[in-house]
C-alpha positions as CSV (number, residue, x, y, z in Angstrom):
1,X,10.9,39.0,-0.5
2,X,11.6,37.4,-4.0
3,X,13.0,34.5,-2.0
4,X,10.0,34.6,0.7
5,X,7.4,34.2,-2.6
6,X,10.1,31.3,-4.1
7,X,9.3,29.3,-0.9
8,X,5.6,29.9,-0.3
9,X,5.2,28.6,-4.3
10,X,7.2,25.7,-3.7
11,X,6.2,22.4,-4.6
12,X,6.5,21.1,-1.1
13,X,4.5,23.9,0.4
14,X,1.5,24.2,-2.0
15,X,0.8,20.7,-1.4
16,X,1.4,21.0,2.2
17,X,-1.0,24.0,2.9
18,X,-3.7,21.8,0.6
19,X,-4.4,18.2,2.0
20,X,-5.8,17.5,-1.1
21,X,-2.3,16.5,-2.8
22,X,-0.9,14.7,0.6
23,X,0.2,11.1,-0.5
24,X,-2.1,8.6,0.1
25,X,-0.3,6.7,2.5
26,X,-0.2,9.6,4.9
27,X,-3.7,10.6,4.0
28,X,-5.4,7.2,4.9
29,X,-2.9,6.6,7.9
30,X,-5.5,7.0,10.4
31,X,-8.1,4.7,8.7
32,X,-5.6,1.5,8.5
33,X,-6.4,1.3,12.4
34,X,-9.7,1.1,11.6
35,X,-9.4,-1.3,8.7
36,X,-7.6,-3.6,11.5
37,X,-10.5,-3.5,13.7
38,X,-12.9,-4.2,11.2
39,X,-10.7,-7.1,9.9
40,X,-10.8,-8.5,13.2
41,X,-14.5,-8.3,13.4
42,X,-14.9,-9.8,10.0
43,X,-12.0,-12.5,11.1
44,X,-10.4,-11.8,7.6
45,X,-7.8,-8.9,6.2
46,X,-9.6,-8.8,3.3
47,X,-12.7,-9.2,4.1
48,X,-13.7,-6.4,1.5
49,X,-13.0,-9.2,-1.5
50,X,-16.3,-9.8,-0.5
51,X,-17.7,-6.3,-1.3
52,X,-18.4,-7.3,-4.9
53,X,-18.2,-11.1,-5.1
54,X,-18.2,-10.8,-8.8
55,X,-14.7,-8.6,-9.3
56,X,-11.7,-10.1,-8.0
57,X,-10.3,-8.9,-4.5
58,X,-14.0,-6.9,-4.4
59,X,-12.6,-4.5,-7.0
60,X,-9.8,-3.0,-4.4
61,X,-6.5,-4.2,-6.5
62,X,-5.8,-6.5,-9.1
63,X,-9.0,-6.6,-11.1
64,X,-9.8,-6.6,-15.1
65,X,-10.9,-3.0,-16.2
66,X,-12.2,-4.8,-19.5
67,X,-13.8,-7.7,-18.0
68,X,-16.1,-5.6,-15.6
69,X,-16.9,-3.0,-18.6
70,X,-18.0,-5.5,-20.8
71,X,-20.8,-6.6,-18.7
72,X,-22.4,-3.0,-18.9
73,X,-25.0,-2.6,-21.9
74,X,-23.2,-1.5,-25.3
75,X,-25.6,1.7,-25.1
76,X,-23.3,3.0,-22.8
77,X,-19.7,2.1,-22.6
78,X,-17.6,2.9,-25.2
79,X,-16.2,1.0,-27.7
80,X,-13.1,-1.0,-26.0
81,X,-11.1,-3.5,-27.1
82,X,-8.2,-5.4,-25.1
83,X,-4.7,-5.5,-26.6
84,X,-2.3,-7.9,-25.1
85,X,1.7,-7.1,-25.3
86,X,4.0,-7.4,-26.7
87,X,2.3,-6.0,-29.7
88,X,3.4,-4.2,-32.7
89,X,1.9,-1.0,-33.7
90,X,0.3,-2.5,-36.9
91,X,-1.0,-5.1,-35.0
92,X,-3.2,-2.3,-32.9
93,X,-4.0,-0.6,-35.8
94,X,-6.0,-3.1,-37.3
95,X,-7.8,-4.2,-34.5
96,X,-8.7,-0.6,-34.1
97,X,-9.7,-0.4,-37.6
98,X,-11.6,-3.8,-37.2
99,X,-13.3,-2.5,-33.7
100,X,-14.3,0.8,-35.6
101,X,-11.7,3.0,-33.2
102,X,-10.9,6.1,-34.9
103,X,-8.3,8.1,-33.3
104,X,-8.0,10.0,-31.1
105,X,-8.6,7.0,-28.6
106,X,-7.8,6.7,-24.9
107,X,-5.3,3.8,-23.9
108,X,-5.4,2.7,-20.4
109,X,-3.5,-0.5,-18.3
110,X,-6.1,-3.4,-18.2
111,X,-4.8,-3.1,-14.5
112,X,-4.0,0.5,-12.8
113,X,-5.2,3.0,-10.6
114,X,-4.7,6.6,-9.7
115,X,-4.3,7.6,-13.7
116,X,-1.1,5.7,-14.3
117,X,-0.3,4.9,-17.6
118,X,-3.4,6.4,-19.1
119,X,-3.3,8.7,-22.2
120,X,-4.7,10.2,-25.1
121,X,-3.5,8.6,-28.0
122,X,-4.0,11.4,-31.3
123,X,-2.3,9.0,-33.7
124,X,0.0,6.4,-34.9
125,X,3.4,8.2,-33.8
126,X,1.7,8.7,-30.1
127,X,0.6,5.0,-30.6
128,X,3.6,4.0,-31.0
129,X,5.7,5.6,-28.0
130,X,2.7,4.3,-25.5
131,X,3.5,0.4,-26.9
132,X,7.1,1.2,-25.9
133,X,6.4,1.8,-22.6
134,X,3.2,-0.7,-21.9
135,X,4.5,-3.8,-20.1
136,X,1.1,-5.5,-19.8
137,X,-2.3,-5.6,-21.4
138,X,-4.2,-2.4,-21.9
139,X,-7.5,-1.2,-23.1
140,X,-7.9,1.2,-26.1
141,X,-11.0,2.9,-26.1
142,X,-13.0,5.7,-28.1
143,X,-12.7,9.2,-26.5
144,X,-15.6,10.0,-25.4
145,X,-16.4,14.0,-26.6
146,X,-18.6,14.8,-24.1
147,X,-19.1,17.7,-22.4
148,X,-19.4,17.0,-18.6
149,X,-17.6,14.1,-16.6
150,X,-18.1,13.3,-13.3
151,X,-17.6,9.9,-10.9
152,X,-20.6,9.0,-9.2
153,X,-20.2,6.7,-6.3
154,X,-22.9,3.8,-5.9
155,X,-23.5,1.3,-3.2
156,X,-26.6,-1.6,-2.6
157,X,-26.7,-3.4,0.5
158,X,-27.3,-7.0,0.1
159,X,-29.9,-7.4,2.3
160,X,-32.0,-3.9,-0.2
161,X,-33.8,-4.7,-3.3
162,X,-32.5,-1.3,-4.3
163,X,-29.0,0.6,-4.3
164,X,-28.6,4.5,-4.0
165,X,-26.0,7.1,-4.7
166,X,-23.7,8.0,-2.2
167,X,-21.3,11.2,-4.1
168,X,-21.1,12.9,-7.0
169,X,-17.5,14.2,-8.0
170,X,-17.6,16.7,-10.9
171,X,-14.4,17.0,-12.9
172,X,-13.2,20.4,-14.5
173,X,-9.9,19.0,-16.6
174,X,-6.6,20.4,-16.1
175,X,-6.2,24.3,-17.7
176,X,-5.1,27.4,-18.5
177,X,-6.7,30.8,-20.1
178,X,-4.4,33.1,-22.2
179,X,-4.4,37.0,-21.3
180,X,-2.6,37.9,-24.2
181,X,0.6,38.5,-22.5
182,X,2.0,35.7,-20.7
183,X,3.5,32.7,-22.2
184,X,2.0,29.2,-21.9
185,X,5.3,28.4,-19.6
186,X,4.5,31.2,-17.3
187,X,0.6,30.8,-17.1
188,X,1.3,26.9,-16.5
189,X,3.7,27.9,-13.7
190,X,2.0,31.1,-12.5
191,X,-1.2,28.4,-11.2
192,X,-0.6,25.7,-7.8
193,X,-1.9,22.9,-9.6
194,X,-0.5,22.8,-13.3
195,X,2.7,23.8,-11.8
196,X,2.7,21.1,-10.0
197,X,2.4,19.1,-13.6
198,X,5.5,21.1,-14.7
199,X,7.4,18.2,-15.5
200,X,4.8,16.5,-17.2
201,X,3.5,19.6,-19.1
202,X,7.0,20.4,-19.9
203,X,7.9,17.8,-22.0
204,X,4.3,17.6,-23.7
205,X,4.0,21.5,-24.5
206,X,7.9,21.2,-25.5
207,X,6.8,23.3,-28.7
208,X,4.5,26.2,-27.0
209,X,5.9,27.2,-23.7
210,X,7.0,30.4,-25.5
211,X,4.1,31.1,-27.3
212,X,1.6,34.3,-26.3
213,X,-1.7,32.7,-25.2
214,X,-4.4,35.5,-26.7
215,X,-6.7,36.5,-24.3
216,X,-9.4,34.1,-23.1
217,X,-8.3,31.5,-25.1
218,X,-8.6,28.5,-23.2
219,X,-5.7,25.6,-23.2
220,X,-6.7,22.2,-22.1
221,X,-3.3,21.1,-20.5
222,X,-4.9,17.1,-20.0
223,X,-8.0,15.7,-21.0
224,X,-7.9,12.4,-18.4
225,X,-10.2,13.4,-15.6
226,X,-7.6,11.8,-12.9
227,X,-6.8,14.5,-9.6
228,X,-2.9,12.7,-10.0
229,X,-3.1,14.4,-12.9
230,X,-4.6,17.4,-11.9
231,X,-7.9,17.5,-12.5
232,X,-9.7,19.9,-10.4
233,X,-12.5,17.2,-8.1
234,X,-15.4,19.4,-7.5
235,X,-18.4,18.6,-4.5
236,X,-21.4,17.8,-6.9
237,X,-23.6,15.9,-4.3
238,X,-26.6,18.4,-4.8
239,X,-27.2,16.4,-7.8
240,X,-28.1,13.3,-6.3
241,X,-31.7,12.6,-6.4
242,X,-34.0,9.7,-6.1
243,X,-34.1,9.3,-9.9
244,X,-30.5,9.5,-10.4
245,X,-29.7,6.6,-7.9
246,X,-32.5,5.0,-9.3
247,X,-30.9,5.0,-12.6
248,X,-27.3,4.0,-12.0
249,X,-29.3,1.4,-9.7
250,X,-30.6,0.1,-13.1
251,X,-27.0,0.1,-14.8
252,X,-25.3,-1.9,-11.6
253,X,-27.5,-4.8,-12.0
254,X,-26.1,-5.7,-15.1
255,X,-23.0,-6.3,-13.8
256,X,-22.9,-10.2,-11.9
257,X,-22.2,-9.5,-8.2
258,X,-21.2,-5.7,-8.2
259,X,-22.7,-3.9,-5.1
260,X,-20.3,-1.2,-4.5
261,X,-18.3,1.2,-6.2
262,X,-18.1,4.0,-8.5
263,X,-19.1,4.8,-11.6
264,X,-16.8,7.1,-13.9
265,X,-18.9,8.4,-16.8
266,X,-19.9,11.1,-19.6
267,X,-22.6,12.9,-20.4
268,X,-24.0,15.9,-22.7
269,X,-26.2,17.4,-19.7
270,X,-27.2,16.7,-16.2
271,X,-30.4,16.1,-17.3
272,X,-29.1,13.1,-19.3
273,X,-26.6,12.0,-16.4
274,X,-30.3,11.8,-14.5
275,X,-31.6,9.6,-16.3
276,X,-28.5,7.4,-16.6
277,X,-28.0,8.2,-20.6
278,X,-24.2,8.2,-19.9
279,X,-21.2,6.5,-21.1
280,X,-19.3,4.6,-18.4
281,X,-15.4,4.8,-19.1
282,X,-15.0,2.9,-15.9
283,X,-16.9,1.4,-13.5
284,X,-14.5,0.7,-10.6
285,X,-15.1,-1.5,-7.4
286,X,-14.4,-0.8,-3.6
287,X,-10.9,0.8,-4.0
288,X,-12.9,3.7,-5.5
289,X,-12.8,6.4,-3.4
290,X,-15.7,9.2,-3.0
291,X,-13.6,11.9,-4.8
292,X,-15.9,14.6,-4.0
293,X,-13.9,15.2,-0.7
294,X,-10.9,16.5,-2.8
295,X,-13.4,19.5,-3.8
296,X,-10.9,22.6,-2.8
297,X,-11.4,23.6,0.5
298,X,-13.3,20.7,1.7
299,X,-12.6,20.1,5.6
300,X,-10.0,17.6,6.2
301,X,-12.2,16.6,9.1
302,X,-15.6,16.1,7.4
303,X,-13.3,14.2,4.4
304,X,-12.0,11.9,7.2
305,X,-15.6,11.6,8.5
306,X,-16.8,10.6,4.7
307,X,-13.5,7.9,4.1
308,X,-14.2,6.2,7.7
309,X,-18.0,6.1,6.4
310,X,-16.8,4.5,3.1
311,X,-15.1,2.0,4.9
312,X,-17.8,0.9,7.4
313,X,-19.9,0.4,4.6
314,X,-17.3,-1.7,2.5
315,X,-17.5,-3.8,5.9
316,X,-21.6,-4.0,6.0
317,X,-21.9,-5.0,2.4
318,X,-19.0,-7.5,2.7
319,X,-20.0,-9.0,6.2
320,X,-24.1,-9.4,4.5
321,X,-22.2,-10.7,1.5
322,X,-20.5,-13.6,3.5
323,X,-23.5,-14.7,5.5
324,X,-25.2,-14.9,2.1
325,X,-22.2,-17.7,1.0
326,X,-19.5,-15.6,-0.4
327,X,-16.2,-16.2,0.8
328,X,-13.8,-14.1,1.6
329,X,-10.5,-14.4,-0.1
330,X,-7.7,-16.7,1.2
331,X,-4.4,-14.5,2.8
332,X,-1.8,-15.9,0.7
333,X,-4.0,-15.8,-2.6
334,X,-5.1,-11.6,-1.7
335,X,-1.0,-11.4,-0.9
336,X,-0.3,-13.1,-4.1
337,X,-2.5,-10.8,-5.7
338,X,-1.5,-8.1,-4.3
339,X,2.2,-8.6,-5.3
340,X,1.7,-9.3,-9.0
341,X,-0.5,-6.1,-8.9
342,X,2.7,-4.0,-7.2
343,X,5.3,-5.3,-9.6
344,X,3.2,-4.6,-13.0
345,X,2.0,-1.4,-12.0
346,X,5.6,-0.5,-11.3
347,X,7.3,-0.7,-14.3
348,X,6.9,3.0,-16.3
């Protein structure tokens, strides 16, 4: 029996019981079919650079996290600054100190996806074991102490005065809650999804696996709101409402030919994320997925159903784009792109 229970908590069969941590390529298989067909409609591959004529390759790969930011109104984005590399640790230091960055700060690739490379930087020693690692230019940014985060998916039609909200994701951060008799290595392995972080959690909890959690105490085992990184992605769509959209349709026109993508922000209450008084960590362009469908549980059919709906609109605001005068993206510039993207986001 002890070897039955071994098996049924493996790694390979928790994920394989729960789509929601299949790979991506094997996820999305059936929609590349579909992405062929559209392309041959749109007589382009990449027809979605037209999505968002004002982020390179539509925001899908390749584009500038700092350069799309910093078009957003300085009432809500957080203080970011670019660094390039090599660097030396003083050298960050002092533009923090000059950009008014106390620690902790969040550093973050100025190209990425999917949470890789991103951290929580608490000081100057954690500073400087993320500069040793960095390969290209990143972003530091404040860390933003807010109370609820969420990702809230936005699209306008070219051919609409106005834009709307399409999805809500809610984000409930990676944790564990003490009963007073378990260690923090057995309540981290005793869950599916911090054990599948062991070997990330292992090395950064090096000092406290042992220790007795008291009861109810809560441990927050990773404060970036990224599901690689095992954020729980909760189905928030009952918060959509006309004002909502008409407020993060307000935000998006500040930024020079966005019209689809999705927003990832903070904010102290609902109320405020409403009314659009949120701070925007990222605000990411057609690649950006509507992460509500990774809520536990969700139906892998209606997720399909909501991913084949993202693409067809990718295609309608791309396809209105074009007919207005933007072009779609040349083969062998996307493909060189797209290979400079691969190689820097390889390196670890």
């Amino acid at each position: 029996m002890h070897l039955v229970s071994r098996i049924l908590r493996s790694n390979f069969i928790i994920k394989l019981r729960s789509w929601e941590y299949w790979p991506f390529h094997v996820l999305h298989a059936p929609l590349y079919f579909y992405w062929i067909w559209l392309s041959i409609k749109a007589r382009s591959i990449v027809f979605f650079s037209a999505s968002n004529p004002g982020i390179l390759m539509g925001g899908m790969f390749g584009e500038s996290k700092f350069d799309t930011l910093k078009q957003l109104p300085d009432t809500c984005r957080p203080t970011t600054i670019r660094v390039e590399v090599p660097v030396l640790t003083k050298k960050v230091l002092e533009a923090m100190a000059e950009g008014g960055l106390p620690f902790p700060v969040i550093c973050k690739p100025d190209l990425g996806e999917r949470g890789w490379m991103v951290k929580k930087i608490q000081n100057e020693k954690d500073l400087s074991a993320y500069l040793q690692k960095i390969q290209i230019p990143f972003l530091v940014q404040a860390f933003v102490d807010l109370p609820l985060e969420y990702g809230v998916s936005y699209i306008r039609y070219p051919s609409d005065e106005r834009g709307h909200v399409t999805s809500i994701v809610g984000k409930e951060m990676l944790s564990v809650t003490g009963n007073g008799v378990n260690s923090l290595r057995e309540l981290i392995l005793a869950q599916d999804r911090s054990k599948l972080q062991w070997e990330l959690l292992e090395q950064r909890f090096a000092d406290r696996l042992v220790e007795i959690i008291p009861r109810d105490k809560r441990i927050e085992l990773n404060a970036i709101g990224n599901h690689c990184l095992g954020t729980k992605f909760l189905n928030e769509n009952h918060l959509i409402t006309a004002q909502l959209s008409a407020s993060f349709d307000a935000i998006s026109k500040h930024v020079d030919g966005f019209y689809f993508g999705r927003f990832d922000v903070r904010a102290s209450s609902i109320a405020n994320l409403e009314q659009g008084n949120v701070m925007v960590m990222e605000l990411n362009g057609c690649g950006a997925e509507p992460s509500h469908i990774y809520h536990p549980g969700f139906s892998l059919f209606k997720a399909m159903g909501v991913l084949f709906t993202h693409w067809a609109d990718i295609y309608r605001v791309s396809v209105e784009n074009h007919e207005r005068g933007a072009e779609y993206l040349p083969y062998r510039e996307a493909w060189s792109i797209y290979r400079n993207f691969s190689k820097l986001t390889s390196t670890d």
